[in-house]
C-alpha positions in Angstrom: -1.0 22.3 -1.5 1.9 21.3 0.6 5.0 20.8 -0.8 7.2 17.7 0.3 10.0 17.7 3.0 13.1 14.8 2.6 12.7 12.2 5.2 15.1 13.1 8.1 15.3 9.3 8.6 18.2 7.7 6.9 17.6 5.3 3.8 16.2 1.9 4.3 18.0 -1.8 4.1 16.9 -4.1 1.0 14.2 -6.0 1.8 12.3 -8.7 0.1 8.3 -9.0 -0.6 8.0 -11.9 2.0 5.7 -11.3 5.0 8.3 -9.7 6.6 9.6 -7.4 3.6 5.7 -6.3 3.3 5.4 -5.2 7.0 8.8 -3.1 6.5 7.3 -1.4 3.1 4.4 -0.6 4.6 6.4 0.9 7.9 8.2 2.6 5.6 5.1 3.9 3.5 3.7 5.1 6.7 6.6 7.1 7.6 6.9 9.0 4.1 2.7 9.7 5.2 3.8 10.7 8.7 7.1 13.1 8.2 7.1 14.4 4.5 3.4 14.4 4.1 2.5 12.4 1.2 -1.0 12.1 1.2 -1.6 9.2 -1.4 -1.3 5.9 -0.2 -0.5 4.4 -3.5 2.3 7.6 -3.7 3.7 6.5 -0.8 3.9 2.8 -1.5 5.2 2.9 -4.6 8.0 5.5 -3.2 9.1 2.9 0.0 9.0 0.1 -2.6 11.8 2.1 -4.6 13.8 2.8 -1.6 13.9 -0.9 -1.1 14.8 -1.5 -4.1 11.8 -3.6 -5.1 9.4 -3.7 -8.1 6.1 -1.3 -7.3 4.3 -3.7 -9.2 4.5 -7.1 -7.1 3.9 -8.2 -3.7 3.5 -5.1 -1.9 1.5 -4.4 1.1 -2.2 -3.6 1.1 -3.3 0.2 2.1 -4.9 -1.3 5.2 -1.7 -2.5 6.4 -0.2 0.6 5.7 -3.1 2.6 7.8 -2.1 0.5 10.3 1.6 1.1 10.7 0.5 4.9 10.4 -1.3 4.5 13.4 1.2 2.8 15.0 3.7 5.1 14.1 1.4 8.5 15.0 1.1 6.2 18.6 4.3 6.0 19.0 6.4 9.1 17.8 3.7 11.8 17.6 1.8 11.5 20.8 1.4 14.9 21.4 1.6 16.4 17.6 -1.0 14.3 16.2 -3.6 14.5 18.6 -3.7 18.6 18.5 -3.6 18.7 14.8 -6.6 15.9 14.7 -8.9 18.3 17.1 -7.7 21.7 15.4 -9.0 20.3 12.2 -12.2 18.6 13.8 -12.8 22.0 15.5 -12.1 23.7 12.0 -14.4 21.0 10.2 -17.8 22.5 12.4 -17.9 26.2 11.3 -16.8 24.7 7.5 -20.3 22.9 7.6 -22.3 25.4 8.5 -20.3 27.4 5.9 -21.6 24.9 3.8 -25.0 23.5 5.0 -26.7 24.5 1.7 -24.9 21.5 0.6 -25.4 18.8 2.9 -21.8 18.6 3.7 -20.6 15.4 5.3 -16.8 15.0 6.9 -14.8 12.6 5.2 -11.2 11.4 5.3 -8.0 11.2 8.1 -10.1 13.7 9.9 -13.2 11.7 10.7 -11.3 8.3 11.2 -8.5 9.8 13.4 -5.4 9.9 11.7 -5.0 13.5 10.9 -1.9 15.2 11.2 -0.5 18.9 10.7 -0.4 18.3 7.0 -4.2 16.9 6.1 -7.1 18.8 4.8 -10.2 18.9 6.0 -12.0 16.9 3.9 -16.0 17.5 2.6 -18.1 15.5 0.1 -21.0 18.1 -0.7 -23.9 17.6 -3.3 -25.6 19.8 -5.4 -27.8 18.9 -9.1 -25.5 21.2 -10.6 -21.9 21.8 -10.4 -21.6 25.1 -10.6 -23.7 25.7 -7.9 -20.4 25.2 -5.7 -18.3 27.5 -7.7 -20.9 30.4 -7.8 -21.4 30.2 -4.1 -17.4 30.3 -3.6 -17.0 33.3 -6.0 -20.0 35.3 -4.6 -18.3 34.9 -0.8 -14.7 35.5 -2.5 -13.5 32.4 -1.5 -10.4 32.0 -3.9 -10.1 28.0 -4.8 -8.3 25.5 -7.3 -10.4 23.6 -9.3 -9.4 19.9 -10.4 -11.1 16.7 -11.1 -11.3 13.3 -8.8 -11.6 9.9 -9.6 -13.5 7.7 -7.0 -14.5 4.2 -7.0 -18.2 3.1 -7.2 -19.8 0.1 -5.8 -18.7 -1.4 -9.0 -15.2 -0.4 -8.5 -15.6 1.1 -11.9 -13.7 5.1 -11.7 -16.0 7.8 -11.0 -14.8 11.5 -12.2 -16.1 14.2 -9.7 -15.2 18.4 -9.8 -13.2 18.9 -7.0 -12.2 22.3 -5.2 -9.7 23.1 -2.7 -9.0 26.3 -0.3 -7.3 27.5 2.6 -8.5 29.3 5.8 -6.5 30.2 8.8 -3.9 28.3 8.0 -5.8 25.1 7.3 -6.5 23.8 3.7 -10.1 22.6 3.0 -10.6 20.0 0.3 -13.9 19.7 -1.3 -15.8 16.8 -3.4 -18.9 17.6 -5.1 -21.6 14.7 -5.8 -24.9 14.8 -7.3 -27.6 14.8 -4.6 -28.8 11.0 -5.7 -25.1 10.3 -4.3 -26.0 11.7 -0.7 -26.8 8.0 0.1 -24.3 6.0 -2.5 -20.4 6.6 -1.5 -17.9 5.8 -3.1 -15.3 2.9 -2.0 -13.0 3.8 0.7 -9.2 3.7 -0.6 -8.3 1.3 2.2 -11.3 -0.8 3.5 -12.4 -1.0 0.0 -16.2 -0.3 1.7 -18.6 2.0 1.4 -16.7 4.8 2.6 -17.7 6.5 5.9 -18.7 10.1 6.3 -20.0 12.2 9.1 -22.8 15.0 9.5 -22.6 17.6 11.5 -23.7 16.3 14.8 -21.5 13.2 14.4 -18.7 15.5 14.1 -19.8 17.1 18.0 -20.0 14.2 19.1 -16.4 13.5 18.2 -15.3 16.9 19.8 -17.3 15.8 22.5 -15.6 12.6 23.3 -12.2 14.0 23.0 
């Protein structure tokens, strides 16, 4: 929903896929995520590995590594930014789920795991038997929303296509996947633990605000 800002840091030095050359991609990766807001890991490591000069296709670091340079990066040069645009959203995500309750809403994404900034959604997985569902409730509480579809990974690691519906409120942009109700206790994989991914009902979500 966001368009893109040019990095205000200066191009990067050559680097080669060695341990090393890895640990700089991925730093690199992590500041496209952090100042221009590029939301797809795979976006933003295939973008570093260009600026490097180096082939997308080989070598490159995994998304954990680059989730952890985020963090390290949102430690070090957004102490103050990041932390208020985390809670803002975690505050936003409680009303959103109550909004929602008729469909089991669970929190998802850089908003339950903490790395959040001031250009993330808040992210929902909701379930319903019927798609539509979800798009007659939004119409009938004039809601305007895009419409798209999302591919997932199963337990398989086989894609998954799910309708998918975005929003924004008060300034903030909700982002919302819809799953069958037999998915309620089947996520899909995470993009960078390549687990189960981890989601969060309401109360888990207080108890978040709670903690600080």
């Amino acid at each position: 929903m966001r368009n893109s800002r040019r990095s205000k840091s200066s191009d990067p030095e050559p680097a080669s896929t060695g341990r090393r050359g890895r640990q700089q991609i991925a730093a690199y990766a992590a500041r496209l995520i952090a100042e221009n807001g590029v939301r797809d890991f795979e976006d933003a490591k295939r973008r570093a590995a260009e600026s490097f000069g180096i082939d997308s296709g080989a070598g490159l670091p995994s998304n954990a590594e680059i989730d952890t340079e985020l963090r390290t990066y949102q430690r070090l040069f957004q102490s103050d930014s990041q932390p208020r645009a985390l809670r803002l959203r975690r505050e936003a995500a409680g009303p959103a789920m109550d909004f929602f309750s008729t469909f089991q809403p669970k929190l998802v994404g850089a908003v339950l795991d903490g790395t959040a900034d001031g250009y993330s959604a808040v992210c929902l997985h909701l379930f319903a038997d019927d798609p539509r569902e979800l798009e007659f409730f939004l119409d009938d509480r004039q809601v305007p929303f895009e419409s798209f579809e999302r591919t997932f990974r199963d337990q398989d690691r086989q894609p998954w296509e799910l309708p998918a519906y975005r929003f924004e409120r008060d300034g903030l942009e909700f982002d919302l996947s819809l799953f069958s109700l037999d998915d309620l206790h089947h996520p899909p994989l995470d993009r960078i633990t390549g687990k189960p991914m981890k989601r969060a009902d309401r109360q888990a979500v207080m108890r978040l605000l709670d903690a600080g």
